[in-house]
N, C-alpha and C positions, 0 to 999 in steps of 0.2 A: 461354836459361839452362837449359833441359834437355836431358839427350841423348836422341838416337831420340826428337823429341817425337811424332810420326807413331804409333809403337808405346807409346809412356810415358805421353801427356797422355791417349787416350783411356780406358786401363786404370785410370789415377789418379782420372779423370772420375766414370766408370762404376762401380767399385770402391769409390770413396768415397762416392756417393751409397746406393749398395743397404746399404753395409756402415751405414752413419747409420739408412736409412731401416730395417732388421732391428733396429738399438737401440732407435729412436724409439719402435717398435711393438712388441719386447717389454717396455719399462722405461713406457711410457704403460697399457699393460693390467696391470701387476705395480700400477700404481700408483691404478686407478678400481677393483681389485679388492678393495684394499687399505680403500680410504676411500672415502666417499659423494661421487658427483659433483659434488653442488654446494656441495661443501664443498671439496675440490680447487680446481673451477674462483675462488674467491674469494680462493685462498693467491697470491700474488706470487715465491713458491718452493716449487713441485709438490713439489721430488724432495726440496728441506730438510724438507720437510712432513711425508712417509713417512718419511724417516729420522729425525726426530724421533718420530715415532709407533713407530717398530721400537727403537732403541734408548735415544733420550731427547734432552733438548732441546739439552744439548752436539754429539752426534753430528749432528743436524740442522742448527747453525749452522756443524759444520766443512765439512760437504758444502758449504754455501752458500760459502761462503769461496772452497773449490776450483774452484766451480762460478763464479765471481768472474774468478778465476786464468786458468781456462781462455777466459773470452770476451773477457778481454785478450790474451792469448797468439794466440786466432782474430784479434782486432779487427786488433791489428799487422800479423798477417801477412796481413790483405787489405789494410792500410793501404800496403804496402810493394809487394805485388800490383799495386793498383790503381791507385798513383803511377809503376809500370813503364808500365802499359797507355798512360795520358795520353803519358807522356813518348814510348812509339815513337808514338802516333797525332800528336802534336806535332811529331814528327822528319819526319813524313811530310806536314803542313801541314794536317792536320784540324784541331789545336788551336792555342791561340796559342805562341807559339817562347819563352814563358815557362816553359812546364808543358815543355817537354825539357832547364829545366837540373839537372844532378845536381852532387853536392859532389864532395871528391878521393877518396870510398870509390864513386864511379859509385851513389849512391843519391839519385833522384828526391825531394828534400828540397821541394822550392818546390811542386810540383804535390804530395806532402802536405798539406802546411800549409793549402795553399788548399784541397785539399779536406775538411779539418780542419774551414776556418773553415763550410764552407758544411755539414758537416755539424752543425754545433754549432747553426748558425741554425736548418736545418731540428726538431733535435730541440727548442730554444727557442719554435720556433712552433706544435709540435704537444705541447706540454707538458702533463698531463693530471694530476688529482688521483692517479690510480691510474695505478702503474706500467705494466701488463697494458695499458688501453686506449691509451696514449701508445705500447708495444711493437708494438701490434697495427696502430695509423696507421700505424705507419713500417715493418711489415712488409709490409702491402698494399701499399705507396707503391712498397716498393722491390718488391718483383715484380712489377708492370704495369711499372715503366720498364724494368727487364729485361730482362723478354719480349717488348720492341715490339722490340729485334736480332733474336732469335731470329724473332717475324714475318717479316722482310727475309729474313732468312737463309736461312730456309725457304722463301720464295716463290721466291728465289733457286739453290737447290738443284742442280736442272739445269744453269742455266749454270756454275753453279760447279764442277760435275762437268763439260761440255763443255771449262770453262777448264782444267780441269786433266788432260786426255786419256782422261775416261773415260766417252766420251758413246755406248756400244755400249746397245743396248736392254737387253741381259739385268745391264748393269752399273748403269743408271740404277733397274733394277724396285725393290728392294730398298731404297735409296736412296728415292726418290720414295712410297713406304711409309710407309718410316721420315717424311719431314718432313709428310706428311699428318694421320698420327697425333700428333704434336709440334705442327701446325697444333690441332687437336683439342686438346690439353691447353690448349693456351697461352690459349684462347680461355673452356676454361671456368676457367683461375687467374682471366682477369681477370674476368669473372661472378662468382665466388668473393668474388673482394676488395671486391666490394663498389661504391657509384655513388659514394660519395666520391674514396676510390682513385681510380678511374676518370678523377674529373673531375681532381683535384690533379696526375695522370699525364698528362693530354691539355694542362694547360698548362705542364710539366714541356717535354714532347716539341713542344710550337707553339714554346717559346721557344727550343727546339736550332735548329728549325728556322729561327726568326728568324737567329741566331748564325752557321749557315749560308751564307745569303745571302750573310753579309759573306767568307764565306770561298770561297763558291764560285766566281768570277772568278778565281782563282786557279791553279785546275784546268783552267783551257781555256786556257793559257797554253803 
């Protein structure tokens, strides 16, 4: 679905990550400079917080609004993302040949839905009085299951570059760098997130694994 994804997907990647992470980082210090940290850390909406404090409490709950808007707008479009992904891994027989069917607009409707349902249970079961620590489960959650691809990937690095003709030494250095360092992050996120994470992530990934099994017979075919 994109063109030149070789030269677009990595610039979009790259570009959009730094371009967040320069926001992240001056709108988080405009905001601990602003108000006392442990008075921040206890708001359920930092930025409505400050902007109630700057201009008053209208301007504060329109930001929150916006800010509402925007992570429906985000949610959709990984929802529409993420039901692509299933649907080619499904065409391909990783997944079951349910999650590749799409409607008459070619949009993966069914492998939504399902993963609709299964995100709805997860935030059901990690349901918490305060918004912030239920946010924070399910953010650990989701970056250990993540990052255990990018493991593979990375381990994998080499041969992926051999498969794809570029297995000269001075072409691999650089490369082999690169997923070392990426080894290194990925290792202290999941340190980061914490032993819960960790443990909810390790039976997250035993059960792909199980799921696996039943599909791998398939592949030696």
């Amino acid at each position: 679905a994109v063109e030149n994804p070789e030269r677009n997907v990595p610039i979009a990647v790259l570009g959009g990550t730094l371009g967040s992470a320069i926001i992240y980082i001056l709108s988080t210090n405009v905001i601990f400079g602003m108000l006392p940290a442990a008075y921040v850390a206890q708001s359920n909406a930092p930025f409505g917080l400050v902007f109630a404090y700057m201009f008053g409490p209208v301007a504060g709950k329109v930001v929150m609004a916006l800010m509402c808007i925007a992570c429906l707008g985000s949610l959709l479009g990984w929802q529409f993302t993420g039901g692509n992904i299933y649907r080619a891994a499904a065409a391909k027989g990783f997944y079951p040949s349910l999650l590749a069917r799409v409607n008459r607009f070619g949009a993966p409707v069914t492998g939504m839905v399902i993963a609709g349902i299964i995100q709805t249970g997860l935030s059901l079961m990690t349901i918490s009085p305060s918004l912030n620590e239920q946010f924070e489960v399910l953010t650990n959650l989701a970056v250990i299951t993540n990052v255990i691809p990018y493991f593979f990937c990375m381990a994998a690095m080499e041969f992926i570059m051999i498969k794809a003709g570029h297995g000269r030494r001075e072409e691999l250095r650089l490369p082999m760098i690169a997923s070392f360092m990426g080894s290194l992050y990925t290792l202290y996120a999941c340190y980061a997130a914490g032993a819960d994470a960790m443990m909810a992530a390790a039976l997250v990934f035993f059960f792909g694994l199980t799921l696996y099994g039943f599909l791998a017979p398939l592949f030696e075919k």
